[in-house]
C-alpha positions in Angstrom: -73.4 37.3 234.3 -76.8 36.8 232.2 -74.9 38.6 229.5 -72.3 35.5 229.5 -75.7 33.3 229.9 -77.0 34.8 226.3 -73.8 34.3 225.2 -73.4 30.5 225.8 -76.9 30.1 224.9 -76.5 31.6 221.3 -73.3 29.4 220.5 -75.2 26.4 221.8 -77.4 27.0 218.5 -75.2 26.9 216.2 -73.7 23.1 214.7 -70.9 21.8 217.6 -67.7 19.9 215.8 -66.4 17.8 218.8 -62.7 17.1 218.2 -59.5 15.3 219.3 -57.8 18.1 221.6 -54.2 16.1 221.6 -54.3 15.6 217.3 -52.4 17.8 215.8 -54.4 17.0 212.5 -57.5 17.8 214.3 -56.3 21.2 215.8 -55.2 21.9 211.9 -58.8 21.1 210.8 -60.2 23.0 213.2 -58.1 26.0 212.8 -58.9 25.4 208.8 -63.1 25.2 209.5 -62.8 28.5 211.7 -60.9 30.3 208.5 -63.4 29.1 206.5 -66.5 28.9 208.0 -67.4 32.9 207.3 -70.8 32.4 208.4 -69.9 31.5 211.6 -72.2 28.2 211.6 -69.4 25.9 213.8 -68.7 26.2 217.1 -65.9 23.6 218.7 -65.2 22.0 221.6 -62.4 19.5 222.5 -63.5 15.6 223.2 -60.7 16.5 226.5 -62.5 19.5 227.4 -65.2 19.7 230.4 -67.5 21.1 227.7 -66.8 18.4 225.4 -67.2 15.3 228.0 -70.4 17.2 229.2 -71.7 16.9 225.3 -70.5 13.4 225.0 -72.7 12.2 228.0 -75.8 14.0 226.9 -75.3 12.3 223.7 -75.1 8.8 224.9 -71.3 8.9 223.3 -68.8 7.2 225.3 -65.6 9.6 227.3 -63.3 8.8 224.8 -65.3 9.8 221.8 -64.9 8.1 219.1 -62.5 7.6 216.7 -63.8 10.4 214.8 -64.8 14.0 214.0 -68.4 14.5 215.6 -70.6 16.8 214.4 -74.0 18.1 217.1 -76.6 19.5 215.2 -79.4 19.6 217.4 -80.0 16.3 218.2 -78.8 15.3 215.4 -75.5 13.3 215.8 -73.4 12.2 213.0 -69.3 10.5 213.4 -66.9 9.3 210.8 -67.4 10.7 207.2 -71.0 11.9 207.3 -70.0 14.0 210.2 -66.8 15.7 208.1 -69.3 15.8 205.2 -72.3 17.6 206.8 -69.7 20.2 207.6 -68.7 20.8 204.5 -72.1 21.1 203.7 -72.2 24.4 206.2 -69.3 25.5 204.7 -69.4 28.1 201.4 -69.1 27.3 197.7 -66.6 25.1 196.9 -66.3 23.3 200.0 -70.4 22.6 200.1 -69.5 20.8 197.1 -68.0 17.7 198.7 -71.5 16.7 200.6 -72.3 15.0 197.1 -69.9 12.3 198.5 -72.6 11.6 200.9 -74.2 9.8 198.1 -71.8 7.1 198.4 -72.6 4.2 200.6 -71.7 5.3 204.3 -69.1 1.7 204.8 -66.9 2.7 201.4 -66.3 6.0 202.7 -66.0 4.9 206.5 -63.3 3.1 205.2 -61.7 6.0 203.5 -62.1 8.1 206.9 -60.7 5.3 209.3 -57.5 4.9 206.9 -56.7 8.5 207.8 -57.7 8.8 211.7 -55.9 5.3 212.2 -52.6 7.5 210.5 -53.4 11.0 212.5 -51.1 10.8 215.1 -48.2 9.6 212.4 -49.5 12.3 209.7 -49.0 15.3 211.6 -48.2 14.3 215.5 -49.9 14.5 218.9 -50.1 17.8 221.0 -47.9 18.2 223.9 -50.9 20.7 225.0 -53.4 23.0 223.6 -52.1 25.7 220.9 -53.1 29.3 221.8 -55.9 29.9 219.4 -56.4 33.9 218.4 -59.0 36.5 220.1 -61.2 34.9 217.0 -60.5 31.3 216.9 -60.9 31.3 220.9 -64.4 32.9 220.6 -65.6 30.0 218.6 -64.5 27.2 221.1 -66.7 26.7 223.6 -64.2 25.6 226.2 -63.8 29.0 227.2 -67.4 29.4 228.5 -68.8 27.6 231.6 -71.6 26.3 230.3 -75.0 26.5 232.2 -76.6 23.9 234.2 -79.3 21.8 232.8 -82.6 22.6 234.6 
């Protein structure tokens, strides 16, 4: 039991990409960040998920999420583009590359991002229910931990 404790506890420290669990675009992105994310900086946890709701309310975000990809580090929350960009920035060379974007004012490319998540469900579909992640996509989600109480 405390073994599964240090486990929670060291994917807690890592950056937490909150996603929609039903998009079908999402799930792709997510799958994509896990292949790609060698240092193993991401964990993930769907905005459906009892792990995700819990993160939601300790971060003052409403149930349903929002209408975006949200990226925990810390306390630092960020939605919409910044969030997609500050992962790229954990991400390795090329990919880190694309956080120069975040130069650009955050309304132009909020627009850009809410053009796509508007289309998601049309792009590439809704989930009937979750997809079986692999033994090393499941050990980055932390739906598959209970997480501890806060004391």
């Amino acid at each position: 039991m405390q073994e599964a404790m240090k486990r929670i506890a060291m994917k807690c420290d890592h950056a937490i990409v909150i996603f929609d669990g039903e998009c079908a675009f999402c799930d792709r992105s997510v799958r994509w960040l896990i292949d790609h994310d060698r240092a193993h900086r991401l964990r993930f946890a769907a905005r459906q998920s009892a792990v995700g709701q819990r993160l939601l309310g300790e971060h003052r975000l409403p149930p349903g999420g929002v209408e975006s990809m949200i990226l925990i580090q810390g306390n630092r929350v960020s939605t919409h583009s910044t969030a997609v960009l500050r992962v790229a920035r954990l991400l390795p060379l090329p990919w880190k590359l694309a956080a120069v974007a975040l130069i650009i004012p955050r309304p132009i490319r909020d627009f850009f991002y809410r053009a796509v998540a508007k289309r998601r469900y049309r792009l590439a579909g809704r989930l009937d229910r979750c997809s079986i992640p692999t033994a090393a996509q499941r050990a980055r989600l932390l739906d598959d931990y209970e997480q501890p109480a806060a004391e």
